[in-house]
C-alpha positions in Angstrom: -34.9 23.7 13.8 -33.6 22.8 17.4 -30.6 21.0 17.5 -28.7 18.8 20.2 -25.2 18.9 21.8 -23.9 15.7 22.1 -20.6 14.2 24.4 -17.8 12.5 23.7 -17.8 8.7 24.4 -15.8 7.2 26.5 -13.2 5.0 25.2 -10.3 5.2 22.4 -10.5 8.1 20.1 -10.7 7.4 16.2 -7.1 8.1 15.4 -5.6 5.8 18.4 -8.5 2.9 16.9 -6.9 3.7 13.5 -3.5 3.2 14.6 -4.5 0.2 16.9 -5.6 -1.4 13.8 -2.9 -0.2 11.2 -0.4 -2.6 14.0 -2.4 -5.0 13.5 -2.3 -5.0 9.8 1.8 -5.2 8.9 0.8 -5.9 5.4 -1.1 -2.9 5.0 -4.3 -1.4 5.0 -6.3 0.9 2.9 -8.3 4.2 3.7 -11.9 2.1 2.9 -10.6 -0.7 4.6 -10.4 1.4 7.9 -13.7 3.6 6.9 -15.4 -0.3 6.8 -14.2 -1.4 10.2 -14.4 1.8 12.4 -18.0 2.9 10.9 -16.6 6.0 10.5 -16.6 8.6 7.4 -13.6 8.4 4.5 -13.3 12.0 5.5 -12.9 11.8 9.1 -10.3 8.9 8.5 -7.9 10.9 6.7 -8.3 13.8 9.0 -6.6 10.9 11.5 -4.0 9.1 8.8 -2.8 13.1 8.4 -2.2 13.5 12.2 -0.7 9.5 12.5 1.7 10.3 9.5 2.6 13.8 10.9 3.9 11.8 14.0 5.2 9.3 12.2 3.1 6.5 13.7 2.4 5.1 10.1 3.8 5.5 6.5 1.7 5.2 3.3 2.6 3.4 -0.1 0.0 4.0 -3.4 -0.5 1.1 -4.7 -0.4 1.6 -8.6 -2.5 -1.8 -9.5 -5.7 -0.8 -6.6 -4.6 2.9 -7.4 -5.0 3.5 -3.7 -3.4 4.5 -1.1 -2.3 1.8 1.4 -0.9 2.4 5.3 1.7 0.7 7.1 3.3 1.3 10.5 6.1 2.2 10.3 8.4 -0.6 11.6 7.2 -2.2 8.7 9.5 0.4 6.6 12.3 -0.4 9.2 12.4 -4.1 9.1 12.8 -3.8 4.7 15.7 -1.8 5.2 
């Protein structure tokens, strides 16, 4: 079965769309929310959150009454303090 190679896009990458839109959510958003919005997999969404969070870009909270997990930038942690 022949298969094709295809390019990048030009543009924003996934994870700086993700974050663009986490800022834009201060209340929080969840991992579906995101898949809904970028047309992208669950999968390939976490694969991002994991890199955001490692850089601190973004925090998560679970949510025990959705039971899911819920992302927030992180100057929203700041400004509770």
């Amino acid at each position: 079965m022949p298969f094709t190679i295809i390019s990048s896009t030009p543009g924003p990458t996934t994870t700086e769309r993700i974050l663009e839109l986490i800022l834009t959510h201060p209340e929080g958003i969840t991992v579906k929310t995101l898949s809904d919005r970028l047309n992208r997999p669950v999968s390939m969404i976490n694969y991002c959150l994991k890199d955001l969070k490692g850089a601190k870009f973004i925090q998560a909270k679970f949510n025990l009454e959705n039971k899911q997990w819920v992302y927030y930038p992180v100057s929203y942690f700041k400004n509770k303090k």
